[in-house]
C-alpha positions in Angstrom: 274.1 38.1 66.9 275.1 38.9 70.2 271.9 37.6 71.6 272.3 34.2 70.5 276.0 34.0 71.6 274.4 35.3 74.8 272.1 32.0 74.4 274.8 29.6 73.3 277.0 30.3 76.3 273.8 29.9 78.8 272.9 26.7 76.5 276.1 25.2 77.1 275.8 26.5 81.0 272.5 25.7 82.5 270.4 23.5 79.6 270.0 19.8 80.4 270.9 17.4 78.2 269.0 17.3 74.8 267.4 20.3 75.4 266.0 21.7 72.0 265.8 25.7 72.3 264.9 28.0 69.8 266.7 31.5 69.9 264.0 33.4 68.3 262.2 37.0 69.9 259.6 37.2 68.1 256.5 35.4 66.3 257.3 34.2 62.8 258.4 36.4 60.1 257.8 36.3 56.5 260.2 35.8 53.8 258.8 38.0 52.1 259.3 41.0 55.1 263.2 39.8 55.5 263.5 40.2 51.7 262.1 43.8 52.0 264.5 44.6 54.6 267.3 43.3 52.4 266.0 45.2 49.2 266.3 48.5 51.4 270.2 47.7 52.3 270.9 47.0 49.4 270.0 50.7 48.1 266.6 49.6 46.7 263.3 50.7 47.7 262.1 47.8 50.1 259.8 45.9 47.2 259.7 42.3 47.6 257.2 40.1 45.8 256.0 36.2 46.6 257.3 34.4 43.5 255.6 31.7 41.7 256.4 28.2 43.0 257.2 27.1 39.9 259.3 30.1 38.8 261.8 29.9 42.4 262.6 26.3 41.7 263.4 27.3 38.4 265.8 30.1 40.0 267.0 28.7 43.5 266.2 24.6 42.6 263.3 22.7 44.2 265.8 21.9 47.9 265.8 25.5 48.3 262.3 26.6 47.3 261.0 23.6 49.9 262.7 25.0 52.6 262.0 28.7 52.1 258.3 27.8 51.5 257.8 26.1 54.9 255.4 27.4 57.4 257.4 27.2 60.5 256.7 29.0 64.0 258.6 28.9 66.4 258.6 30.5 69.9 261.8 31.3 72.7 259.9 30.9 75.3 261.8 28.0 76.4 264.8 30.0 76.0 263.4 32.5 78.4 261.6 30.8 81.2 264.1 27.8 81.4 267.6 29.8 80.9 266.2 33.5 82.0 267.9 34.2 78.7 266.6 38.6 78.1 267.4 39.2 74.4 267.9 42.9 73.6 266.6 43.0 69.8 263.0 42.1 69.1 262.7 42.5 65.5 264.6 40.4 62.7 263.5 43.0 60.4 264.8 45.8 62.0 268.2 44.2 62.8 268.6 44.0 59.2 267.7 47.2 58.7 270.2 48.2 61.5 273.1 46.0 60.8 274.4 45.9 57.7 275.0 48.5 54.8 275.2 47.9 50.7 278.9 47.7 51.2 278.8 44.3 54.3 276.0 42.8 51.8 278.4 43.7 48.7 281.4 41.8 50.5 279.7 39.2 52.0 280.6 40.2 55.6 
């Protein structure tokens, strides 16, 4: 989090106008890995499984499923050679694992 606020504030500095930016350190990462990472703070054993297509819109809706199911990369390269912006954390699966507990995920924090 504090990287991208890091970011926003040299965004709002030093970006032209309409400048699109991507605050992101590192190549894309699979829902499947972030769920993993989730499982583990949330006292399970880091399992996560793809689910059928058909089975997530039946769970989450078809809006939802879409959107998770994309095949996005992005890169912050931008972010890096145009705003020198240096993030410290380099892994959205290990800032999971780092950052919350069973009891922020249980509360919603």
């Amino acid at each position: 989090m504090d990287d991208l606020a890091t970011l926003f504030g040299l965004a709002l500095e030093s970006a032209p106008p309409a400048t699109l930016i991507h605050g992101v350190t590192e190549p894309a990462v699979s829902t499947v890995m972030l769920a993993a990472a989730a499982d583990v703070v949330a006292n399970g054993n880091g399992t996560a499984e793809r689910w059928a297509h058909d089975e997530a819109i039946g769970t989450l809706g078809e809006q939802f499923t879409e959107a998770l199911s994309l095949r996005q990369a992005v890169s912050g390269d931008r972010a890096r050679d145009l705003l020198r912006w240096r993030p410290r954390s380099h892994s959205a699966v290990q800032d999971i694992l780092d950052g919350c507990t069973p009891e922020s995920v249980g509360s919603g924090a």
